[in-house]
MINUGU-424033 format. One record per residue: residue number from 0; residue in three letters; chain; x, y, z of N, C-alpha, C, O in turn. Coordinates in nm, 4 decimals, padded with zeros to 6 digits. Atoms other than C-alpha are relative to their C-alpha. Example, Ala and Ser with C-alpha at 12.3 -4.5 7.8 and 13.67 -1.06 7.14 Angstrom:
  marse  lumba  vexmar       nxx       nyy       nzz      caxx      cayy      cazz       cxx       cyy       czz       oxx       oyy       ozz
      0    ALA       A   00.0890  -00.1190   00.0000   01.2300  -00.4500   00.7800   00.0900   00.1200   00.0000   00.1936   00.1181   00.0665
      1    SER       A  -00.0820  -00.1190  -00.0060   01.3670  -00.1060   00.7140  -00.0770   00.1090   00.0730  -00.0261   00.2198   00.0899
This chain:
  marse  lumba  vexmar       nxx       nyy       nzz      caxx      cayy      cazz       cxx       cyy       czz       oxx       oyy       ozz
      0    UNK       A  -00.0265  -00.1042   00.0974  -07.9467  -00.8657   16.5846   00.1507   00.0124  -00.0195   00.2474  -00.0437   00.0321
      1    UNK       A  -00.1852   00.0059   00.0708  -07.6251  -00.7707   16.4066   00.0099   00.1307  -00.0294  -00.0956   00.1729  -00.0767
      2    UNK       A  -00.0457  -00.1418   00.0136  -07.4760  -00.4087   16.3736   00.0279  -00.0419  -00.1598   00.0463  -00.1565  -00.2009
      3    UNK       A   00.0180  -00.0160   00.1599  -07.4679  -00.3224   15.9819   00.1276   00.0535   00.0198   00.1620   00.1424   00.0978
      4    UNK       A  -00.1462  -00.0347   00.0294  -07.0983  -00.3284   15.8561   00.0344   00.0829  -00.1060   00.1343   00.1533  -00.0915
      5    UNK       A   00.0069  -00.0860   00.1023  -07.1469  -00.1528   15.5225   00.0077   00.1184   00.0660  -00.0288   00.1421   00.1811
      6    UNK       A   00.0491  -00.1591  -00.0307  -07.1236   00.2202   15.5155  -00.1263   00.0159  -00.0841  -00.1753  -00.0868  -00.1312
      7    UNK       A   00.1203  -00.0241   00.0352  -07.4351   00.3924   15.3693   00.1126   00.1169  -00.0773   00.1956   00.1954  -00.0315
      8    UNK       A  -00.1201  -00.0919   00.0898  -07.2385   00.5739   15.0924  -00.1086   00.1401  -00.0973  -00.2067   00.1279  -00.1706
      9    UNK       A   00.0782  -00.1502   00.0656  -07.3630   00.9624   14.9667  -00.0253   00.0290  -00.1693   00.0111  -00.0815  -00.2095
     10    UNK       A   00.0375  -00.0210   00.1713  -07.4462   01.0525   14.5597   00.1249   00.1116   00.0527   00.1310   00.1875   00.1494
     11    UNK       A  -00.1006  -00.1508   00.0306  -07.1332   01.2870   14.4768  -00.0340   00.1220   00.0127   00.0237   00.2115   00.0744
     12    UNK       A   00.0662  -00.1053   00.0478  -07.3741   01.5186   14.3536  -00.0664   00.0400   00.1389  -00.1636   00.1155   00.1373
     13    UNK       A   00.0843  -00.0994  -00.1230  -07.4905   01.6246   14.6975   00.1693   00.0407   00.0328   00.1654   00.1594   00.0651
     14    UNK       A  -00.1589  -00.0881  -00.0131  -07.1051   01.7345   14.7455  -00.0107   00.1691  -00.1134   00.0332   00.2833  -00.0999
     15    UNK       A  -00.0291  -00.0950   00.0980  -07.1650   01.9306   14.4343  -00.1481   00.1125   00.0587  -00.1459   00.2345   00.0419
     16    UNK       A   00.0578  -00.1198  -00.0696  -07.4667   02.1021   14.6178   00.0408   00.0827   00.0998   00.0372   00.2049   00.1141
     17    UNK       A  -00.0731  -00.0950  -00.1382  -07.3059   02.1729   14.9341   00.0943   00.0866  -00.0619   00.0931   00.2085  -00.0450
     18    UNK       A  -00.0620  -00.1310   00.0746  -07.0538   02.3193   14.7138  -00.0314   00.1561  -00.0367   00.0542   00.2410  -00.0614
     19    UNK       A   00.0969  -00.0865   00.1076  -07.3042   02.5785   14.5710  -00.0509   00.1086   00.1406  -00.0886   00.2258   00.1397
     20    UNK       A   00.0608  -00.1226  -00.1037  -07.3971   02.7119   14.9282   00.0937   00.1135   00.0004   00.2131   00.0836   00.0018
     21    UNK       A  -00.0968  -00.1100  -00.0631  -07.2451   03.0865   14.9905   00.1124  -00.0078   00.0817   00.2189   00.0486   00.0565
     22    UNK       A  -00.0710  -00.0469  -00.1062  -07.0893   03.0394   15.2999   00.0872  -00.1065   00.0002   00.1682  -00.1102   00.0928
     23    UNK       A  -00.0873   00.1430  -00.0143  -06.9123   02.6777   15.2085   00.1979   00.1035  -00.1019   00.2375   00.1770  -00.1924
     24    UNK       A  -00.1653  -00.0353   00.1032  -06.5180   02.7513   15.0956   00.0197  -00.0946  -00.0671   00.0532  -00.0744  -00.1839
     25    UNK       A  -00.0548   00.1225   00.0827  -06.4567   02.4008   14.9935  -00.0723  -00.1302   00.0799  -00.1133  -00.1219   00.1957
     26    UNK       A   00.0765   00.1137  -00.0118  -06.6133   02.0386   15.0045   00.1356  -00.1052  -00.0112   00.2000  -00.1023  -00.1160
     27    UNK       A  -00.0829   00.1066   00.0608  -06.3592   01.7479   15.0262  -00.0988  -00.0991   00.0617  -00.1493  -00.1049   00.1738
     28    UNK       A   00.0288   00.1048  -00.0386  -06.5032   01.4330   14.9676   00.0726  -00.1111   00.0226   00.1857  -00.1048  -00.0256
     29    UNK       A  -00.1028   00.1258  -00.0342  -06.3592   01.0778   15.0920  -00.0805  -00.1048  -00.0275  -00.1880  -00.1269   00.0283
     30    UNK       A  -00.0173   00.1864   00.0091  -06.3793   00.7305   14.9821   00.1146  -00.0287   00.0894   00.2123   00.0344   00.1297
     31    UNK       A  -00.0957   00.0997  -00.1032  -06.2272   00.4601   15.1935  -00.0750  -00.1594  -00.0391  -00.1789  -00.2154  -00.0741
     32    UNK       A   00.0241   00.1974   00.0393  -06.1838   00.0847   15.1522   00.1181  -00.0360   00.0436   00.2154   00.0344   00.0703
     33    UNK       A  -00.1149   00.0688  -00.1031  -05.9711  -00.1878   15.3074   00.1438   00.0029  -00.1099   00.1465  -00.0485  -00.2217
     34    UNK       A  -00.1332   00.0154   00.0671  -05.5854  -00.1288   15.1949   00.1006  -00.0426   00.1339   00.1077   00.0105   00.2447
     35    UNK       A  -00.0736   00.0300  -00.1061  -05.3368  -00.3188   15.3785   00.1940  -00.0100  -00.0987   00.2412  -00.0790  -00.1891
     36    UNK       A  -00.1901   00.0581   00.0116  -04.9224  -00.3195   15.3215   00.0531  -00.1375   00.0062   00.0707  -00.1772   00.1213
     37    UNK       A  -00.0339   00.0890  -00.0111  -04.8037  -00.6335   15.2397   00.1061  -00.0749  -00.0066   00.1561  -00.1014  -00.1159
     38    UNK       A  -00.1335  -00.0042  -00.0438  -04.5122  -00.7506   15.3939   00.0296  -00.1869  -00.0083  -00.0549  -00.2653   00.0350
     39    UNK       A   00.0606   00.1221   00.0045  -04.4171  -01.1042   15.3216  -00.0866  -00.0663   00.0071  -00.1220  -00.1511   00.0891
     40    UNK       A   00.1660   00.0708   00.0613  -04.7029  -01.2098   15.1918  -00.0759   00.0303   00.1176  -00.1592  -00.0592   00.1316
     41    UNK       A   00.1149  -00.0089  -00.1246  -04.9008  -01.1031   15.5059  -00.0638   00.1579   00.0331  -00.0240   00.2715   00.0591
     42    UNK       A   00.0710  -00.2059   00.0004  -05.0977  -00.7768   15.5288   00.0824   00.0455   00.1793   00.1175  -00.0274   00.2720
     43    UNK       A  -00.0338  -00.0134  -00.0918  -04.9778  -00.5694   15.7819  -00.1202   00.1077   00.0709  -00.1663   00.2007   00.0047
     44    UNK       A   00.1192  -00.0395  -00.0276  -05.2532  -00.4451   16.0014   00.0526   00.1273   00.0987   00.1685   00.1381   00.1387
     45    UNK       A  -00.0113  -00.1342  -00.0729  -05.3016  -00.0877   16.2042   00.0763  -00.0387   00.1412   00.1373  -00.1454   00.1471
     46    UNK       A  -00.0004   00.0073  -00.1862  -05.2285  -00.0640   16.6205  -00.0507  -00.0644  -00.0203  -00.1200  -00.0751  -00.1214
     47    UNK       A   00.0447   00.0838  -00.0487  -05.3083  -00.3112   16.7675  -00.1209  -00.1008  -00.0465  -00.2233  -00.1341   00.0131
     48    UNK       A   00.0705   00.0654   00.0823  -05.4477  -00.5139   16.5071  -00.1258   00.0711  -00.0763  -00.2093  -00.0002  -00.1319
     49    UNK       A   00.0760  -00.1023   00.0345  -05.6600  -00.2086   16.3950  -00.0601  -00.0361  -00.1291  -00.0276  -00.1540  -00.1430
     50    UNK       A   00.0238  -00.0103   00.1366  -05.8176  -00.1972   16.0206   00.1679   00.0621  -00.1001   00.2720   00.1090  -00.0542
     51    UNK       A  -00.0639  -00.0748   00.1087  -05.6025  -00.0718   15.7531  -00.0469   00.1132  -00.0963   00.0375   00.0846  -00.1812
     52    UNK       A   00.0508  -00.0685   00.1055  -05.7320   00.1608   15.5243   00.0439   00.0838  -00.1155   00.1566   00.1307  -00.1318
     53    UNK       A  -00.0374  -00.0782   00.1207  -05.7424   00.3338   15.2194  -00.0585   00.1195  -00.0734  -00.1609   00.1068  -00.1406
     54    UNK       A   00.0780  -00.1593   00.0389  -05.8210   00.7179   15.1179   00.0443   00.0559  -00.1485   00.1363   00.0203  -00.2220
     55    UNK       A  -00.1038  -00.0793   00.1303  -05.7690   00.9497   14.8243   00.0761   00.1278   00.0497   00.0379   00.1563   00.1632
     56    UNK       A  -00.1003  -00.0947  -00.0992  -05.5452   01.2152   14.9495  -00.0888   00.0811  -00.0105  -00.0615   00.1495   00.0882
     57    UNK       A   00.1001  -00.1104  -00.0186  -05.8323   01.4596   14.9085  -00.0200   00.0352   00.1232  -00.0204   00.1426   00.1833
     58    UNK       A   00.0601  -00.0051  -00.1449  -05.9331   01.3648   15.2106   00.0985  -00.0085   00.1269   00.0647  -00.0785   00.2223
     59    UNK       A  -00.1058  -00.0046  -00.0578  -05.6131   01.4283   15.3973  -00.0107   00.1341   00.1259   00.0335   00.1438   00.2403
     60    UNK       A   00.0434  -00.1399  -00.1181  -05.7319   01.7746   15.5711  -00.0506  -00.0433   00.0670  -00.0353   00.0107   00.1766
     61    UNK       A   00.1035  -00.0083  -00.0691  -05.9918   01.6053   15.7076   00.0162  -00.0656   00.1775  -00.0702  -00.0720   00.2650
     62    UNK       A  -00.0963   00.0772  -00.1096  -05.7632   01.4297   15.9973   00.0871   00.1118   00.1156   00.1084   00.0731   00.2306
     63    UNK       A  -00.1029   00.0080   00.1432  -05.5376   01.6433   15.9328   00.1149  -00.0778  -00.0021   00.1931  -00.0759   00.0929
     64    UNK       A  -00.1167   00.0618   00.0378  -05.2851   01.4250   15.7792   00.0645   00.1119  -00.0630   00.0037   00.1957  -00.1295
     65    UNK       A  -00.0825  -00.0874   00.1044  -04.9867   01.6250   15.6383   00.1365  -00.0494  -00.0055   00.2030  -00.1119   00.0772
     66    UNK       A  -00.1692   00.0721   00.0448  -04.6514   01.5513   15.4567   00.0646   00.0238   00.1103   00.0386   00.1231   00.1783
     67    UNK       A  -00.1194   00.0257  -00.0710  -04.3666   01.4545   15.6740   00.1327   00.0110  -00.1030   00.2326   00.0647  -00.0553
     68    UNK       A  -00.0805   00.0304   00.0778  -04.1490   01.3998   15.3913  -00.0842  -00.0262  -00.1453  -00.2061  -00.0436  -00.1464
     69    UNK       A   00.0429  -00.0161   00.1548  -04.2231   01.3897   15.0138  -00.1121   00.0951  -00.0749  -00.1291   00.2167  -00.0655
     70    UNK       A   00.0911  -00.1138   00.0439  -04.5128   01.4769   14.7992  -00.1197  -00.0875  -00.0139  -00.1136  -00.2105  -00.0157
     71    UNK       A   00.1430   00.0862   00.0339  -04.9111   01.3904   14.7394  -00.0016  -00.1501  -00.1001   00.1070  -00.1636  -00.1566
     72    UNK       A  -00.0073   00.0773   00.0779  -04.9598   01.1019   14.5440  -00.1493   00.0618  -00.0926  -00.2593   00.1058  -00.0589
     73    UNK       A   00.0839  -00.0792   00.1086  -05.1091   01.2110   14.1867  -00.0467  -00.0929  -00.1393  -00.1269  -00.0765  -00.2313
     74    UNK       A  -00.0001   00.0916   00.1439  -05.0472   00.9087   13.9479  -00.0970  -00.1568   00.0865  -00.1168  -00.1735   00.2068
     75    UNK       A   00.0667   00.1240  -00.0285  -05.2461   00.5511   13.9632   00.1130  -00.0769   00.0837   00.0886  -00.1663   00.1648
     76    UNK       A  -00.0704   00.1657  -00.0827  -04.9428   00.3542   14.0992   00.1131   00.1018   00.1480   00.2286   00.0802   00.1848
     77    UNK       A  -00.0434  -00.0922  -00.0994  -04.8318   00.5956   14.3676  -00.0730   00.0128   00.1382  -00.1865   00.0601   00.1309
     78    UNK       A   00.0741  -00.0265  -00.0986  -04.9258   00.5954   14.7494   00.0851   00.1167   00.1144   00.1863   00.1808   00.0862
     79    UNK       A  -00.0147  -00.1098  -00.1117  -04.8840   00.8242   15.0772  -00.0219  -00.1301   00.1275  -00.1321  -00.1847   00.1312
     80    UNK       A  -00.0043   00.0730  -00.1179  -04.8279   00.5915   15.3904  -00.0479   00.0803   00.1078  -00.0931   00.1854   00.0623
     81    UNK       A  -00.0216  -00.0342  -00.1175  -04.8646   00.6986   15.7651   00.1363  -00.0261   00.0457   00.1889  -00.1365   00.0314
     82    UNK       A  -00.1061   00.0414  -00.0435  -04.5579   00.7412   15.9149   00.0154  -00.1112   00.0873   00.1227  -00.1708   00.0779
     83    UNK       A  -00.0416   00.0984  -00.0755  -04.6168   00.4738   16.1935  -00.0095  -00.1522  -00.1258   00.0666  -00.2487  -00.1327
     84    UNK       A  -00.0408   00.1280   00.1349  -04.6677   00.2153   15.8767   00.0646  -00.0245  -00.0289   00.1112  -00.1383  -00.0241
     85    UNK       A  -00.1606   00.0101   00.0333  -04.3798   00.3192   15.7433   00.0430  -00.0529   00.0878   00.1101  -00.1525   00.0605
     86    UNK       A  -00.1332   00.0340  -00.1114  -04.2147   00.2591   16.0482   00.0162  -00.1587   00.0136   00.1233  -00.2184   00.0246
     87    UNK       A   00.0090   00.1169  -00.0540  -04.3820  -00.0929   16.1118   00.0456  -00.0839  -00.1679   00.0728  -00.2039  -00.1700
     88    UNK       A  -00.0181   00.0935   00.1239  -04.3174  -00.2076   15.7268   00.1637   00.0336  -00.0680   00.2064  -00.0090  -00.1753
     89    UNK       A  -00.1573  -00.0893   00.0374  -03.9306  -00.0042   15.7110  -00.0565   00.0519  -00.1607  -00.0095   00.0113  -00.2670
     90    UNK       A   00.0099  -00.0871   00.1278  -04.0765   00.2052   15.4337   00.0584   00.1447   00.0519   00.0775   00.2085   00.1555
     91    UNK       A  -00.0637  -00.1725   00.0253  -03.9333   00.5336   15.2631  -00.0805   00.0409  -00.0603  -00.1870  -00.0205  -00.0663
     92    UNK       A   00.0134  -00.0014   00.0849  -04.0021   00.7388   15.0241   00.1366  -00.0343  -00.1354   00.2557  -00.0034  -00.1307
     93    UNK       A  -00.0282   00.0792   00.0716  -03.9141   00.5519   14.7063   00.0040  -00.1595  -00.0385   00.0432  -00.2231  -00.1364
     94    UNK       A   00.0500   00.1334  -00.0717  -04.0259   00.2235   14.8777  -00.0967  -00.0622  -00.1466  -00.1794   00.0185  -00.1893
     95    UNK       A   00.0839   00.0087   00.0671  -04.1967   00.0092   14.5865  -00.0648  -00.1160   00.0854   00.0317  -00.1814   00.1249
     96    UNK       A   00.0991   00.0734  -00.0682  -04.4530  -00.2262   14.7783  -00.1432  -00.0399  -00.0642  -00.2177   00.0277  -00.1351
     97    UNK       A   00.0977   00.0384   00.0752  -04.7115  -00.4768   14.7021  -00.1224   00.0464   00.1514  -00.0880   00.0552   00.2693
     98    UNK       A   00.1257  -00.0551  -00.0499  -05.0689  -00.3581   14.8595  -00.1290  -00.0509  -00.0407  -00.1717  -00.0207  -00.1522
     99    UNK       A   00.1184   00.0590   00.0194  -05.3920  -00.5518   14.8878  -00.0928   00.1022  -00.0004  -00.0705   00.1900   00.0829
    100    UNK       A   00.1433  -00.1381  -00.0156  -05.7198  -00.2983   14.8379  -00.0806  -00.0984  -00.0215  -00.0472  -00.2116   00.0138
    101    UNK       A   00.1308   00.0677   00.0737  -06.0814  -00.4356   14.6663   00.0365  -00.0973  -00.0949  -00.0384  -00.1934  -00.1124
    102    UNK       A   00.0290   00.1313   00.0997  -05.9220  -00.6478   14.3791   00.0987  -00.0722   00.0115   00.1273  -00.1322   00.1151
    103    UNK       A  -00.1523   00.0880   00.0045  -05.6070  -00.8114   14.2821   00.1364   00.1392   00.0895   00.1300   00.2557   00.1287
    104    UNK       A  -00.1355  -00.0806  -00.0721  -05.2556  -00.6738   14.4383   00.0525   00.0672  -00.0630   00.0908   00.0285  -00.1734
    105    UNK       A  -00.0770  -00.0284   00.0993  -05.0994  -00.4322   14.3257   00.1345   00.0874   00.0917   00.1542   00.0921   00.2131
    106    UNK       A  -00.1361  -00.0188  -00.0810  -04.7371  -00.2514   14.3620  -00.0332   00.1668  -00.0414  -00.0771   00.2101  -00.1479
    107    UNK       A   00.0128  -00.0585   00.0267  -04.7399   00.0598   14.4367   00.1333   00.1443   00.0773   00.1789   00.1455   00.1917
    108    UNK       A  -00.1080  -00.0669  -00.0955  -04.4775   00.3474   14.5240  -00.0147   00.1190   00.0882  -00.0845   00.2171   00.0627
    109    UNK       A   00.0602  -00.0672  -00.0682  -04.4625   00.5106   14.8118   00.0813   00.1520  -00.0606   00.1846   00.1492  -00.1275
    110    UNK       A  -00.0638  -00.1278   00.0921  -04.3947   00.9252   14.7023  -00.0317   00.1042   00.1514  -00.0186   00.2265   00.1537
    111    UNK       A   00.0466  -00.0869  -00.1047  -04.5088   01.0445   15.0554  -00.0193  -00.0662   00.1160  -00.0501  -00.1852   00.1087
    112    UNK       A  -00.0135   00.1135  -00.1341  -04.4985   00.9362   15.4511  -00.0667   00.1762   00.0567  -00.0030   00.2804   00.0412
    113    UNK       A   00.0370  -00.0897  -00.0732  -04.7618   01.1905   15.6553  -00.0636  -00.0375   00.1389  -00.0908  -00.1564   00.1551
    114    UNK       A   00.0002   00.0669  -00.1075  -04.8517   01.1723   16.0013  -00.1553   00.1035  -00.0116  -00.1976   00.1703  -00.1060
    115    UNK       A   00.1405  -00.0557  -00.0332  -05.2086   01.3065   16.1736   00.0193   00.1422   00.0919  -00.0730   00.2236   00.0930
    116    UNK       A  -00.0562  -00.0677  -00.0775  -05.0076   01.5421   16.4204   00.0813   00.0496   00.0398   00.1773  -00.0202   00.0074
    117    UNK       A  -00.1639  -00.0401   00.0145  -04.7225   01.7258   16.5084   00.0627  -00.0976   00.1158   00.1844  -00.0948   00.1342
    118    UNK       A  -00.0952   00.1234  -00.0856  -04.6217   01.4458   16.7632  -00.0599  -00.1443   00.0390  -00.0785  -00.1974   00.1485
    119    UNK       A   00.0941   00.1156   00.1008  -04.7955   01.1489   16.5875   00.0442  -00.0183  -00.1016   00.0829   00.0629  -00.1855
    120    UNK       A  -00.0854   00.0644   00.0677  -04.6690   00.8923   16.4159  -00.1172  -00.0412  -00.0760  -00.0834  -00.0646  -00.1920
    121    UNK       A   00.1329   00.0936   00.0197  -05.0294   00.7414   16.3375  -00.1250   00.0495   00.0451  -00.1459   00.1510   00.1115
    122    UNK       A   00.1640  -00.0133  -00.1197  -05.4049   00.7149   16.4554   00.0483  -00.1263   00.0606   00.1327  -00.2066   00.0209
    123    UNK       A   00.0611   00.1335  -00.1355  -05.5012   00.4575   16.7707  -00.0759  -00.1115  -00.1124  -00.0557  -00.2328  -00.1162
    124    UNK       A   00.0823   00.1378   00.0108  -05.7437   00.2808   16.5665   00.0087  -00.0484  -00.1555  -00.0809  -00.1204  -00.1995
    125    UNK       A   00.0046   00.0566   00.1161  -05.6193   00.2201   16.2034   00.1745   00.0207  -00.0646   00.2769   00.0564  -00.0063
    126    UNK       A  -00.1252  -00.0238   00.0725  -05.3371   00.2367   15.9671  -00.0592   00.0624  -00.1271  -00.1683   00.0320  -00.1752
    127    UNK       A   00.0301  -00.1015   00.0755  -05.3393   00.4932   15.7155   00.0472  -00.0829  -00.1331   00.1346  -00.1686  -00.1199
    128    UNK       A  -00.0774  -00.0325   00.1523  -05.2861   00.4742   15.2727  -00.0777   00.0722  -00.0489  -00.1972   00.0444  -00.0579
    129    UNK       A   00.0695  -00.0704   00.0733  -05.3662   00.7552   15.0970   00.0596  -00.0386  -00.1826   00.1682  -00.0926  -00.2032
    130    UNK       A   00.0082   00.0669   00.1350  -05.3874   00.6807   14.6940  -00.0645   00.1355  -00.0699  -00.1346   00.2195  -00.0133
    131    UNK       A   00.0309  -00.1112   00.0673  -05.4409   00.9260   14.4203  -00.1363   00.0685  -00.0128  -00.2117  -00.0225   00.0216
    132    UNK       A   00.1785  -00.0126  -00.0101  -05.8164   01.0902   14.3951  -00.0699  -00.1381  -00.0939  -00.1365  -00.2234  -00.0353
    133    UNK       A   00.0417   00.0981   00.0783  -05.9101   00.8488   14.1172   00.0430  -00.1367  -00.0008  -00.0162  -00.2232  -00.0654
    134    UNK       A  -00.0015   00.1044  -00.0270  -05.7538   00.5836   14.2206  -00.0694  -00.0584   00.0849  -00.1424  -00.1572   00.0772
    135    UNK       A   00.1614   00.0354  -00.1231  -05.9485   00.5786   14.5370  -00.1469  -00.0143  -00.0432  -00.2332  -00.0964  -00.0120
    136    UNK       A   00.1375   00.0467   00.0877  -06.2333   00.6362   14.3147  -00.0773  -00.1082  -00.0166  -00.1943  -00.1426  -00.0001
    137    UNK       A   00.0324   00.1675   00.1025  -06.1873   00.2950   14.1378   00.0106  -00.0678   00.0890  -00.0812  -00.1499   00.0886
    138    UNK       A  -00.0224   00.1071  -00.0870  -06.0461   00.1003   14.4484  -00.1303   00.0152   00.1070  -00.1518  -00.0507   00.2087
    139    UNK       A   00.1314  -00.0380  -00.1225  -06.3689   00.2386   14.6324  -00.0686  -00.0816  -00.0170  -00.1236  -00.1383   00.0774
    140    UNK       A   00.1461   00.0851   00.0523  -06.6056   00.0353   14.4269  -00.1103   00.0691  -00.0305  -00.1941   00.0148  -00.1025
    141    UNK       A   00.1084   00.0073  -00.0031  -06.8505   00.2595   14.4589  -00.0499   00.1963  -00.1090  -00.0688   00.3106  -00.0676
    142    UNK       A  -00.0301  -00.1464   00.0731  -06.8712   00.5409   14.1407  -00.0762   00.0617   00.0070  -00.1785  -00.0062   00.0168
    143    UNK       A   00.0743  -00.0974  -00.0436  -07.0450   00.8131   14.1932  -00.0653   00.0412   00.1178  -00.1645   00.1141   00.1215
    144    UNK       A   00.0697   00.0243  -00.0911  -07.0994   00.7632   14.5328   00.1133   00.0460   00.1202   00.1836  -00.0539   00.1050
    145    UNK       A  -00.0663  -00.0483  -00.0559  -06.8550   00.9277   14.8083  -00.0378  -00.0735   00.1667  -00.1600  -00.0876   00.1718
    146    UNK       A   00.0016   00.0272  -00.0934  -06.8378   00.7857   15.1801  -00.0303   00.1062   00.1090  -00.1101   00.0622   00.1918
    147    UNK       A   00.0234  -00.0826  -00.0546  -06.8440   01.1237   15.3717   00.0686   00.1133  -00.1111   00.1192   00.1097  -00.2233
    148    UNK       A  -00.0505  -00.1232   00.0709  -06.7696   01.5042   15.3376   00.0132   00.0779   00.0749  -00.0688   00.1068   00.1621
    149    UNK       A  -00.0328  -00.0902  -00.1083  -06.5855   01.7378   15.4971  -00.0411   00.1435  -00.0755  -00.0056   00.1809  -00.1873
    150    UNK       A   00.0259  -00.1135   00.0868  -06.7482   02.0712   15.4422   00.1039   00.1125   00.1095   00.1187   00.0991   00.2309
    151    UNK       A  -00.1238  -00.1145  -00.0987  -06.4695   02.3889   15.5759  -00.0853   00.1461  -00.0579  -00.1028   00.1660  -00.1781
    152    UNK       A   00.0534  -00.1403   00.0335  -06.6479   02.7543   15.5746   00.0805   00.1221  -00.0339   00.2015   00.1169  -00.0119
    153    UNK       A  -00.0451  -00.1311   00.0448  -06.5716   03.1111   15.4477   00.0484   00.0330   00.1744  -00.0055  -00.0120   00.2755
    154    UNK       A  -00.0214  -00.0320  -00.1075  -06.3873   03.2662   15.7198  -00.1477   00.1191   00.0557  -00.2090   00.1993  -00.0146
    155    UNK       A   00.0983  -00.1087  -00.0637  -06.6474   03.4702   15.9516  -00.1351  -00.1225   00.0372  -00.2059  -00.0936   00.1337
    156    UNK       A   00.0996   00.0306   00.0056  -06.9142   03.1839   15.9060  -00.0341  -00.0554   00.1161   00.0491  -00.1293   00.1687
    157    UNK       A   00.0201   00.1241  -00.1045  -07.1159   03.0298   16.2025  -00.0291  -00.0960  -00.0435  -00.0766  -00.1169  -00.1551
    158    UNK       A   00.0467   00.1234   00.0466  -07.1560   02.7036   16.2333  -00.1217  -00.0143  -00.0844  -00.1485  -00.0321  -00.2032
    159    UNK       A   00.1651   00.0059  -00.0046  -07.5205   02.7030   16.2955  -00.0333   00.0411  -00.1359  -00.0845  -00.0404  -00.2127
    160    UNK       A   00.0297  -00.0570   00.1329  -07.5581   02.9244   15.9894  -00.0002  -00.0865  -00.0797  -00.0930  -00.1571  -00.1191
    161    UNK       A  -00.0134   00.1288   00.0790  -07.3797   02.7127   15.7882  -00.0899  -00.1006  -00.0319  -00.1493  -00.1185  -00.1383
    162    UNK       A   00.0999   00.1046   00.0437  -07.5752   02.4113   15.8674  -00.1369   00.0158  -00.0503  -00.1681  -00.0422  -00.1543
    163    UNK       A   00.1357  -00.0687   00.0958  -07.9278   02.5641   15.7808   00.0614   00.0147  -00.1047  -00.0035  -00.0566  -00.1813
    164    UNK       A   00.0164  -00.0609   00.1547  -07.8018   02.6831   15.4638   00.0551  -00.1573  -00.0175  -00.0597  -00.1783   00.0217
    165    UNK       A  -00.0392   00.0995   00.0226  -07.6521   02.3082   15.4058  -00.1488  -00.0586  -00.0355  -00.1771  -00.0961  -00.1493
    166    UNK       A   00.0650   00.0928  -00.0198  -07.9650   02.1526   15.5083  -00.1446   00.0708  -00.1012  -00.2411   00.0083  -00.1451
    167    UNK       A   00.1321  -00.0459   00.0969  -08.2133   02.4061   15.2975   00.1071  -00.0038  -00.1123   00.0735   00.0861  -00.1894
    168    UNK       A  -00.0290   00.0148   00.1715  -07.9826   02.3372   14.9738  -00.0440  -00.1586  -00.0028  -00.1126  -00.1957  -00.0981
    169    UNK       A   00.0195   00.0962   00.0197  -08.0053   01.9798   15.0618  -00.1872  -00.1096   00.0031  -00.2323  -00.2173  -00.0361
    170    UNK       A   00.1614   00.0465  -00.0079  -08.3964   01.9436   15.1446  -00.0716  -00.0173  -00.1618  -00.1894  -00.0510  -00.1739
């Protein structure tokens, strides 16, 4: 047997239910797909030969990643590094860099360098790019279809609660 490498990717539209419960404050969803930094012609890969990846900054709480320096990325040719990336590829912000994702290469500038922690440069097991919501969209492959979802509650809510009311909007 062989472990299944695909993710099993969600309909949007169950984001847009969880949305709808009472006790939800906000829904961020995430796409991800392979994005690597490419540094003389050679991708540059996470720790210790880790994945690379690629988010839409939506999904930036869900870590939390937060700015170190600059601002979100909002336009198609605009990214958000990890600071240890930066570090391993000497990026800034204003850095223009070519970046492998799903199709052809493209160049894209960096407008933001955020880390996962206040004394964290990185994660252990990947290398970070965050990319505009819709760009991630398109570089996802997969439209209408979201990878996970971070749901965050009304202050006061229990979990437990929560999830029942999740799981009777979603039945």
């Amino acid at each position: 047997s062989k472990p299944l490498a695909e993710r099993v990717w969600i309909p949007s539209r169950v984001a847009d239910a969880v949305r709808a419960v009472p006790a939800v404050r906000t829904v961020d969803a995430e796409v991800v797909f392979p994005a690597y930094l490419m540094v003389d012609r050679a991708p540059v890969a996470g720790p210790h030969d880790t994945p690379s990846l690629g988010f839409g900054w939506q999904s930036a709480p869900l870590t939390p990643f937060t700015l170190r320096t600059g601002r979100a990325p909002t336009a198609p040719g605009e990214i958000v590094v990890d600071a240890a990336l930066a570090a391993r590829g000497g990026l800034h912000v204003g850095s223009v860099v070519p970046v492998q994702t799903t199709g052809a290469p493209g160049r894209y500038r960096v407008v933001g360098i955020a880390t996962p922690g206040q004394h964290t440069d990185g994660l252990p097991t990947q290398a970070t790019l965050f990319f505009a919501p819709a760009t991630a969209a398109q570089l996802a492959g997969h439209r209408g279809y979201v990878a996970a979802l971070g749901v965050w509650p009304r202050r006061g809510t229990d979990a437990e609660t929560l999830a029942d009311r999740i799981r009777d909007a979603l039945d």
